[in-house]
NUMIVEX-965125 format. One record per residue (C-alpha): x, y, z. Coordinates in Angstrom, 2 decimals, always signed. Example, Ala and Ser with C-alpha at 12.3 -4.5 7.8 and 13.67 -1.06 7.14 Angstrom:
% NUMIVEX-965125
X; Y; Z
+12.30; -4.50; +7.80 $
+13.67; -1.06; +7.14 $
This chain:
% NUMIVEX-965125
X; Y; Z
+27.33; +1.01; +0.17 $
+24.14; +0.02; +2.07 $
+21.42; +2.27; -0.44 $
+23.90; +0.79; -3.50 $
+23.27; -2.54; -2.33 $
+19.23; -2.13; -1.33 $
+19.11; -0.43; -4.79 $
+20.18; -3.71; -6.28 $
+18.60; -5.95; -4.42 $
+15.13; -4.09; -5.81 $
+15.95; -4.20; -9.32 $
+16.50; -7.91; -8.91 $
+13.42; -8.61; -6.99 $
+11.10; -6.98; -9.01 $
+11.27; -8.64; -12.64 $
+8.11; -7.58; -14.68 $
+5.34; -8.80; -12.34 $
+7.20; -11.34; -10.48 $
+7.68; -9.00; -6.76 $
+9.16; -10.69; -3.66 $
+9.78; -9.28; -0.07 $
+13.58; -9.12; +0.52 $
+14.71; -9.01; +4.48 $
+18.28; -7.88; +4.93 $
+19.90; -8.20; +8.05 $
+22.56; -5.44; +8.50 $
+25.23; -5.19; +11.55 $
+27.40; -2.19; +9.52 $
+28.16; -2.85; +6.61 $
+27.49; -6.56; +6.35 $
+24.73; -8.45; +4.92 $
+24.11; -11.66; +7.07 $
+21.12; -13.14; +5.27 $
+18.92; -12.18; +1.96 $
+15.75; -14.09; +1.73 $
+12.72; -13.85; -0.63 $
+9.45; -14.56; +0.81 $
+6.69; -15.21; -1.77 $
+3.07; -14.66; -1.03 $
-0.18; -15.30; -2.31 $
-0.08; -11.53; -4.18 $
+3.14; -12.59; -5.78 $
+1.89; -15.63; -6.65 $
-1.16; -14.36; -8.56 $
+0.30; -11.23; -9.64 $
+3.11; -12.94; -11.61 $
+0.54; -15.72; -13.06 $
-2.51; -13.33; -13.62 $
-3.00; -13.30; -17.86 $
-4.88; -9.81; -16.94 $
-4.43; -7.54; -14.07 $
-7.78; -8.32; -12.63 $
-7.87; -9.99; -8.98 $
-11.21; -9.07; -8.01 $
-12.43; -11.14; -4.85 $
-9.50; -12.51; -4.22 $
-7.66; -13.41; -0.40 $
-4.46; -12.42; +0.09 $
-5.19; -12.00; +4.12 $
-1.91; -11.78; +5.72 $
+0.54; -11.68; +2.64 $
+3.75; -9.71; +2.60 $
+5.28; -8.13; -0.45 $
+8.07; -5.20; -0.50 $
+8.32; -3.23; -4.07 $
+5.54; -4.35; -5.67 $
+4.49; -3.05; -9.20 $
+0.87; -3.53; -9.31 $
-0.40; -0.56; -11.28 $
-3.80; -0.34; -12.47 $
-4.35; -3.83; -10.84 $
-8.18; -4.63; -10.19 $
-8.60; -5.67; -6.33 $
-12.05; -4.93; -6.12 $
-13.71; -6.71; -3.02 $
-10.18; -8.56; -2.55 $
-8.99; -9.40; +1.08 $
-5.96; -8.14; +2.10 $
-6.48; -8.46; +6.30 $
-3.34; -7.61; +7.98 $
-0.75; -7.69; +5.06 $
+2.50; -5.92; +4.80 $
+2.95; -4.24; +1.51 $
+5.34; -1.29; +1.79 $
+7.13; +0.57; -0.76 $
+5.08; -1.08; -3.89 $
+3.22; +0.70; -6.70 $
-0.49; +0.78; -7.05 $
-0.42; +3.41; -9.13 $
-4.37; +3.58; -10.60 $
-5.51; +0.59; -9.32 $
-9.45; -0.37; -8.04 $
-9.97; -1.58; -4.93 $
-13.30; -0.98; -4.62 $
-15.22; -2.39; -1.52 $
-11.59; -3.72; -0.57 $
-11.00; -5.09; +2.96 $
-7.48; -3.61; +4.16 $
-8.27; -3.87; +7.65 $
-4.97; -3.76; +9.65 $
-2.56; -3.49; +6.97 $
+0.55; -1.54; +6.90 $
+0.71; -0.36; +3.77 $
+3.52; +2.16; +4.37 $
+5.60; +3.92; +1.66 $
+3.30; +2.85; -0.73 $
+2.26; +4.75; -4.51 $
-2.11; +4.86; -4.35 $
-1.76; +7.71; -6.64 $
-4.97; +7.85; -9.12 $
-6.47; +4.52; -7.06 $
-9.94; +3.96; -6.88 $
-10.36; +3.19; -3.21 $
-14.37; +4.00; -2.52 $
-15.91; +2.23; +0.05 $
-12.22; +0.57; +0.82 $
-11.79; -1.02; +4.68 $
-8.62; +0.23; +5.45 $
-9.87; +0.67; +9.40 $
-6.62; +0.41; +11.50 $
-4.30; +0.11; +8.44 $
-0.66; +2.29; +8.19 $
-0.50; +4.82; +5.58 $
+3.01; +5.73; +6.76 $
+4.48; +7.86; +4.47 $
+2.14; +7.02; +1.41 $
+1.30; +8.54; -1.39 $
-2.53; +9.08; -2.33 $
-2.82; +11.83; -4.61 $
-5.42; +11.86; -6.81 $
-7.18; +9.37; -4.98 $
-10.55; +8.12; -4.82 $
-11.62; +7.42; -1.46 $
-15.03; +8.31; -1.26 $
-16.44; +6.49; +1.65 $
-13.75; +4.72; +2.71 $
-13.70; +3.69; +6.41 $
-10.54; +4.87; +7.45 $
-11.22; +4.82; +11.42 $
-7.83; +4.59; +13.84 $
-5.97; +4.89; +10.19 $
-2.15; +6.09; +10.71 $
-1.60; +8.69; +7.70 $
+1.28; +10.56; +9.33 $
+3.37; +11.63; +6.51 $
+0.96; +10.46; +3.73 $
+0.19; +12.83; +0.61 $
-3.17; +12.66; +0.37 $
-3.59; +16.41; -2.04 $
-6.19; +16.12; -4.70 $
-7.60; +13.20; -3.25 $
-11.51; +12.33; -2.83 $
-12.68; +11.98; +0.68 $
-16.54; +12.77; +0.27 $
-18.10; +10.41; +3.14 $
-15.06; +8.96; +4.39 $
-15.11; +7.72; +7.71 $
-11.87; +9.26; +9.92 $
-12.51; +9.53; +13.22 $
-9.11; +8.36; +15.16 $
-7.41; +8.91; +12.13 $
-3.67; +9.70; +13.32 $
-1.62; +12.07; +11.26 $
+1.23; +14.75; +11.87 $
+2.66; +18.35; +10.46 $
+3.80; +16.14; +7.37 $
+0.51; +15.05; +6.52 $
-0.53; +16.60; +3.58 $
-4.41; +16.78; +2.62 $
-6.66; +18.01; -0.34 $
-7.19; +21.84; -0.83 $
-9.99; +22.95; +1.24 $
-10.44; +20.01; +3.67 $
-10.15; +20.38; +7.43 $
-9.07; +17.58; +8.90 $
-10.16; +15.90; +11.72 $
-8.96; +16.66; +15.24 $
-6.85; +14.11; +16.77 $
């Protein structure tokens, strides 16, 4: 009942480019409250007439299920925002400032992230392959569970970095030690 229900609830929140954040309170099998939540990514993401949002602040938005593949976010500010479980699926974000993000469940497969801030972000669980992270500053970065195989990492900054047994990384690379 509950995954039939979520399962709805993201087909009808994510409508072309128009994405929303959807909080469901459960106690069993009862949904107490549904609400959408529209940031500034929404916002610009449903009104953009291309898919480039270069330089643009979205500090501090929050967006669940987002479908923002092969969006441009080069230099954009994202400080601190919550965007889980959405698709960036060969996207630029170029000389991005993540800082502090959680960013958890998300699709960075094929994204150019090179010289990205994502210092203290929450890879939880994401997916990276194919990446492009060359120089990234990934300090204090959580990437337990993330999929990082085939990814870039020349000159990427990970000391701190957190990660677990699930954590998978590109062919060849040694992590570093916790």
């Amino acid at each position: 009942m509950e995954a039939r229900l979520m399962r709805g609830l993201r087909r009808a929140c994510v409508f072309g480019l128009t994405v929303c954040a959807v909080a469901v309170l459960w106690t069993g099998a009862q949904v107490y409250y549904v609400t959408r939540m529209e940031s500034a990514l929404d916002r610009a993401a449903r009104g953009a007439r291309s898919k480039d949002l270069r330089d643009q602040n979205f500090d501090h938005c929050e967006t669940w299920y987002g479908r923002l593949d092969g969006f441009n976010f080069s230099r954009a500010h994202m400080v601190g925002s919550q965007v889980r479980w959405s698709s960036f699926r060969g996207a630029v974000f170029v000389g991005a400032d993540l800082d502090s993000s959680f960013l958890d469940y998300s699709d960075f497969s094929g994204a150019d992230m090179r010289r990205a801030n994502l210092r203290d972000s929450s890879l939880f669980q994401a997916t990276l392959v194919g990446a492009d992270l060359e120089g990234a500053d990934m300090r204090r970065a959580n990437l337990a569970g993330a999929d990082l195989r085939c990814s870039r990492l020349t000159g990427a900054e990970l000391g701190g970095v957190r990660y677990d047994a699930s954590t998978k990384w590109p062919d060849g690379f040694t992590p570093p030690r916790p």
